[in-house]
TIBA-361919 format. One line per 8 residues: number of its first residue (from 1); their letters; for each residue x, y, z of C-alpha. Coordinates in Angstrom, 3 decimals. Layout:
TIBA-361919
NUM	A	X Y Z ~ ... $
END
This chain:
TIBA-361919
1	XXXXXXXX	90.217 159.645 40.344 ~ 90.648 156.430 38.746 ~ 87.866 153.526 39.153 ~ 90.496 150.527 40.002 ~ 86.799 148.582 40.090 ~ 85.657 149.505 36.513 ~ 89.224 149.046 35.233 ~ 89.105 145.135 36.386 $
9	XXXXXXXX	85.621 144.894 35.445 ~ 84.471 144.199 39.145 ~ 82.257 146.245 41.531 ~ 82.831 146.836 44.853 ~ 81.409 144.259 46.467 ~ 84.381 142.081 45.316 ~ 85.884 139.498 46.979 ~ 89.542 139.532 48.012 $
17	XXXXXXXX	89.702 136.019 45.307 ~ 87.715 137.650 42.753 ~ 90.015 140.633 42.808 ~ 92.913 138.141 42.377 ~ 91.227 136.667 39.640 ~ 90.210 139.006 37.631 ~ 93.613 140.690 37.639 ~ 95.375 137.542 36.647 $
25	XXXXXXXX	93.218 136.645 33.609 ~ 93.455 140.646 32.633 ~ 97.113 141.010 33.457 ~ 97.700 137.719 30.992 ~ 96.175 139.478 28.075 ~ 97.644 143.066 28.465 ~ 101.115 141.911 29.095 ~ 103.380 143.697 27.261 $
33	XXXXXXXX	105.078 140.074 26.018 ~ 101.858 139.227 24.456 ~ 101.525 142.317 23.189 ~ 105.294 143.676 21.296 ~ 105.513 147.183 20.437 ~ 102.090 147.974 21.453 ~ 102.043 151.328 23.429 ~ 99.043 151.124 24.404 $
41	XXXXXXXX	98.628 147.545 25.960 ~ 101.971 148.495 28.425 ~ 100.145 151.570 29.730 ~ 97.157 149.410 30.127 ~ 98.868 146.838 31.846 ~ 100.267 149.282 34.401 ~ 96.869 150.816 35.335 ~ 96.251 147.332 36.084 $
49	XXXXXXXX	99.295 146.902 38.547 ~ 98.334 150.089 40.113 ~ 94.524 148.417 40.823 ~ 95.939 145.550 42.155 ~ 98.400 147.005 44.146 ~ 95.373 149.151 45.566 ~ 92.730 146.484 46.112 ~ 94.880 143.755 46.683 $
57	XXXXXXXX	95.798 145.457 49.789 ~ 92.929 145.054 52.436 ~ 93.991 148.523 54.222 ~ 94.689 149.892 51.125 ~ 91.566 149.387 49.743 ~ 89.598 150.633 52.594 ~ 91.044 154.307 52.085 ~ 90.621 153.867 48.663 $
65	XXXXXXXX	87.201 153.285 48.857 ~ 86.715 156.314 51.464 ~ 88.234 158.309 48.947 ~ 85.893 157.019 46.229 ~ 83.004 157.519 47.819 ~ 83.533 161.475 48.802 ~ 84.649 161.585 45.088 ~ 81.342 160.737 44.162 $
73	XXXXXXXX	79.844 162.853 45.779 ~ 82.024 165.460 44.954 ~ 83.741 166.670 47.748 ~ 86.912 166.098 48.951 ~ 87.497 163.865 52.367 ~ 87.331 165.948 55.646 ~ 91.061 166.796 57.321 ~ 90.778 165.565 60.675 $
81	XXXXXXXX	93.284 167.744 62.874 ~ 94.080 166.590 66.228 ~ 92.894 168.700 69.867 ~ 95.959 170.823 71.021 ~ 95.837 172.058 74.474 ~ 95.744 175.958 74.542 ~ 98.172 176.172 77.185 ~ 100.680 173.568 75.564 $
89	XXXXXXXX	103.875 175.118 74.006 ~ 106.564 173.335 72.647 ~ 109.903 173.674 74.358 ~ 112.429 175.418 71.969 ~ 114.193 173.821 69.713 ~ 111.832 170.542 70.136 ~ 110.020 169.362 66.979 ~ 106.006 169.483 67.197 $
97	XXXXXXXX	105.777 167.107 65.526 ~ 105.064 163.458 67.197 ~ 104.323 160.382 64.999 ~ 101.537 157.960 65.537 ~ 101.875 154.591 65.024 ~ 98.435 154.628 63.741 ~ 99.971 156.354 60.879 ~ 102.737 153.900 60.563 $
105	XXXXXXXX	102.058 151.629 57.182 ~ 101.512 147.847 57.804 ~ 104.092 145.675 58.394 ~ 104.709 142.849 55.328 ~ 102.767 139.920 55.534 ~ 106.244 138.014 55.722 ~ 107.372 140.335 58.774 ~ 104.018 139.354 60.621 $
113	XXXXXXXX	104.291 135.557 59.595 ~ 108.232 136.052 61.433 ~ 106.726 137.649 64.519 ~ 103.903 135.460 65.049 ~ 106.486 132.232 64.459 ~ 108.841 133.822 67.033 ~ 105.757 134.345 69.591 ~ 105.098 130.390 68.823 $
121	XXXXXXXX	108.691 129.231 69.772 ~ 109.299 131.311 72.499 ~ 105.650 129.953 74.515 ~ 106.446 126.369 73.116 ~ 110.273 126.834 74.622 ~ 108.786 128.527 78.309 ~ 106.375 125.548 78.115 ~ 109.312 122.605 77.920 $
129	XXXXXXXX	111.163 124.842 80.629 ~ 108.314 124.694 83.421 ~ 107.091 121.121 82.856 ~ 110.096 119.665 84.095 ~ 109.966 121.722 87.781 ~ 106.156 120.930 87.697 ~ 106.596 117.831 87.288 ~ 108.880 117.279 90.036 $
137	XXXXXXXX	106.151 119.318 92.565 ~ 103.810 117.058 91.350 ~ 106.062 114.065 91.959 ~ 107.048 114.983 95.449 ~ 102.966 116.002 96.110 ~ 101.896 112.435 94.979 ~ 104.761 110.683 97.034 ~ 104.164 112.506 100.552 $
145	XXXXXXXX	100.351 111.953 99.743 ~ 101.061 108.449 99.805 ~ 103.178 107.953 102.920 ~ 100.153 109.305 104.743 ~ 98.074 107.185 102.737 ~ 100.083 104.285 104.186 ~ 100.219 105.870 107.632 ~ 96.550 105.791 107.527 $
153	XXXXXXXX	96.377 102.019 106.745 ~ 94.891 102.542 103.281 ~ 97.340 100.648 100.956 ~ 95.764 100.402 97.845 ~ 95.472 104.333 97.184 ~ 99.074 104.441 98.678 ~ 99.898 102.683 94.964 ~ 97.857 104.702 93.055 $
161	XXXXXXXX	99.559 107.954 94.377 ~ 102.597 106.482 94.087 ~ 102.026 105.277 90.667 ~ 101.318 108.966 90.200 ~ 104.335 109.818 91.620 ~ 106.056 107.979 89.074 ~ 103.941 109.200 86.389 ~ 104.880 112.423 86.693 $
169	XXXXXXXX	108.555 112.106 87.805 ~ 109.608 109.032 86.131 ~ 112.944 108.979 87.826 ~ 111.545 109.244 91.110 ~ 113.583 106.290 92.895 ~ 112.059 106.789 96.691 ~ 108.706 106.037 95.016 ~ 109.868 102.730 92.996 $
177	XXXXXXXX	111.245 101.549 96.335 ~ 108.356 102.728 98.305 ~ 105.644 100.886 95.789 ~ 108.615 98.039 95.020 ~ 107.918 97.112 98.971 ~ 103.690 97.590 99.347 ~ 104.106 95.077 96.563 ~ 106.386 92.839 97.571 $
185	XXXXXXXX	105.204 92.796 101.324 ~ 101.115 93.983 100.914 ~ 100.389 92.788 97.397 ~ 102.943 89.202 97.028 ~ 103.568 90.397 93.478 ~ 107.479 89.320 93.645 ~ 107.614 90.060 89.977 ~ 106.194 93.420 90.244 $
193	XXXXXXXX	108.282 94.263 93.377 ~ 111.772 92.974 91.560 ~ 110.774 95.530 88.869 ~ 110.546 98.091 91.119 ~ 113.321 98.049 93.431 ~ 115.356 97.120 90.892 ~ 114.363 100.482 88.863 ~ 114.870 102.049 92.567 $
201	XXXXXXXX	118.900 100.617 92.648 ~ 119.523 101.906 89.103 ~ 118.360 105.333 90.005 ~ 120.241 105.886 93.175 ~ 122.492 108.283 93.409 ~ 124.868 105.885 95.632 ~ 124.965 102.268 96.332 ~ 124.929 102.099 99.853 $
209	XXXXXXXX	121.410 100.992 100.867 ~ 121.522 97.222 102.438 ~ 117.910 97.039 103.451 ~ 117.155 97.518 99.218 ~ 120.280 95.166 98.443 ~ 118.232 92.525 100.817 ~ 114.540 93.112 99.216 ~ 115.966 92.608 95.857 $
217	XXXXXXXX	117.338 89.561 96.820 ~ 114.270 87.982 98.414 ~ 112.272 89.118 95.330 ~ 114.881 87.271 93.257 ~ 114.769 83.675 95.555 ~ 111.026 83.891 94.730 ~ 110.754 84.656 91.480 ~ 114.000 81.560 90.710 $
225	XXXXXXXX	116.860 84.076 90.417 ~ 119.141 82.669 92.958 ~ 122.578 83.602 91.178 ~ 121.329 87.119 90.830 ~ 120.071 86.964 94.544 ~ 123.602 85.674 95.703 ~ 124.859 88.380 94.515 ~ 122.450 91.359 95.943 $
233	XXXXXXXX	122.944 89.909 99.254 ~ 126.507 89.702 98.790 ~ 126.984 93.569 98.372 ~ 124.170 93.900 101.574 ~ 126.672 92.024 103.517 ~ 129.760 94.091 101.951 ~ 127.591 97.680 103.437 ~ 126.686 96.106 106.436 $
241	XXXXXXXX	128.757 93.189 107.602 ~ 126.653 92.197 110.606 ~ 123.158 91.761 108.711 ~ 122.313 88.669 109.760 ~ 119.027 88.759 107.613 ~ 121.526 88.862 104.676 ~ 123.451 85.916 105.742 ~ 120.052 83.420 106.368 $
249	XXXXXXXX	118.946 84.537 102.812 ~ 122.307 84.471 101.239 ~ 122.555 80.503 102.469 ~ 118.971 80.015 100.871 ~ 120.230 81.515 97.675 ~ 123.643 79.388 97.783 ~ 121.648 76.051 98.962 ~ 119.250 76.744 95.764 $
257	XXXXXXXX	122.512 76.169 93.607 ~ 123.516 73.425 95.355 ~ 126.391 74.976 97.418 ~ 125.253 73.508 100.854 ~ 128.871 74.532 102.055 ~ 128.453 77.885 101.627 ~ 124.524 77.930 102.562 ~ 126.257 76.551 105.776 $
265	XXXXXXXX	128.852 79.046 105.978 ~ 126.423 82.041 106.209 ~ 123.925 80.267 108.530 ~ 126.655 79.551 110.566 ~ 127.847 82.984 110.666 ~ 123.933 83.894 111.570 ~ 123.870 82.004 114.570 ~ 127.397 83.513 115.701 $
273	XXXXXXXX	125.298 86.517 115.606 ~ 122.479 85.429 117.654 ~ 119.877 84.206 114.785 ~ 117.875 81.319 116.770 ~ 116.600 80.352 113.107 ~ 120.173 79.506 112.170 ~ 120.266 77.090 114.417 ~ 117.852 75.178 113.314 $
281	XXXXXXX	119.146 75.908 109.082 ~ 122.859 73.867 110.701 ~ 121.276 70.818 112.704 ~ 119.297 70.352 109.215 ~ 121.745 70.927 106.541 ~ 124.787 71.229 107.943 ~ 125.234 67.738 110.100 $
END
């Protein structure tokens, strides 16, 4: 048989990039453009394809080299036939005959690069699809963690888990309210607070929470946003017309802008409702 080794002047201990090599460099010289009308350098120069083609191939070279080696030796590779069972027999008509896929030749490098690249996209893909239902378990864990952090008394871990909350399910309005209140009531960070109830309002599905209408109002007296206030505790009073907390913060707002009229209006309307504090707003602004 033909010694692909000797032909590229290599042994058999060659490396995958020598074999490469040495090919190249011989497949420059023998090829039949450098080399017009010479007979002999084309037949050359396809005993070198057939080496490569051989060695090049990692599989192909290992039979090769089996087949080498009982060549040396003279005798020719054992004929390995596989175990029937005596008392098998083939149903008539059926073929005996049943291929192996260990048999099968290897798929293309290009066909394996395509299957592992499919493999990739297809984990990366189930991936994006179960982080979003994750995160919302983890979300909802964090935010019922906190509420019996808070039940327990222990407000600053109550923020952290809700911060977690957040982390996690960044569109998680119950938490923004939630840590938009410790903050406002627990903490006196107005600022803070107006950032989170406000996120909280933007994220509802509906507009028809007073009790948030009136924090983000308060938040916005403190923090010098009395037109915005106004107008929070205007829509708490449009959901709930009785609210007299609305009305005593809705005069403060107005009286910040200098509309003592309607600061007196509202406070007025307070004490119709029973608001002793009212009372006192009218004898002091009002008279």
């Amino acid at each position: 048989m033909p010694d692909f080794y000797e032909l590229l002047g290599l042994n058999n201990a060659a490396t995958a990039a020598e074999i490469r090599t040495a090919y190249r460099r011989l497949a420059l010289r023998w090829h039949p453009d450098r080399n017009p009308g010479d007979a002999a350098a084309e037949e050359h120069f396809k005993r070198l394809n057939d080496a490569y083609q051989v060695l090049g191939d990692p599989e192909r070279r290992r039979q090769y080299d089996v087949l080498r080696w009982y060549a040396a030796l003279g005798q020719a590779p054992p004929v390995i036939t596989p175990r029937r069972d005596p008392a098998y027999r083939p149903r008539p008509g059926a073929t005996t005959h049943r291929p192996s896929p260990l048999n099968d030749p290897p798929l293309p490098e290009s066909r394996l690069w395509m299957r592992w690249l499919l493999t990739f996209v297809i984990g990366i893909g189930l991936a994006v699809l179960a982080k979003a239902p994750i995160d919302r378990w983890h979300g909802v864990r964090e935010f019922r963690q906190a509420e019996r952090r808070l039940a327990e008394g222990d407000t600053t871990e109550a923020l952290y888990q809700l911060s977690e909350a957040i982390f996690h399910q960044p569109e998680y309005a119950e938490a923004y309210r939630l840590r938009g209140e410790l903050l406002r009531h627990q903490v006196g960070s107005e600022q803070l607070a107006y950032q989170d109830l406000n996120a909280a309002l933007k994220l509802a599905e509906h507009d028809l929470d007073a009790e948030l209408r009136l924090n983000l109002g308060l938040c916005c007296l403190k923090i010098g946003r009395a037109a915005e206030a106004e107008t929070h505790l205007t829509r708490a009073l449009h959901l709930e017309s009785a609210f007299v907390r609305a009305y005593l913060a809705r005069g403060l707002a107005r009286l910040q802008q200098r509309n003592t009229g309607g600061a007196c209006q509202d406070w007025q309307s307070a004490e119709r409702l029973g608001e002793t504090a009212a009372r006192e707003l009218v004898e002091t602004y009002c008279r």
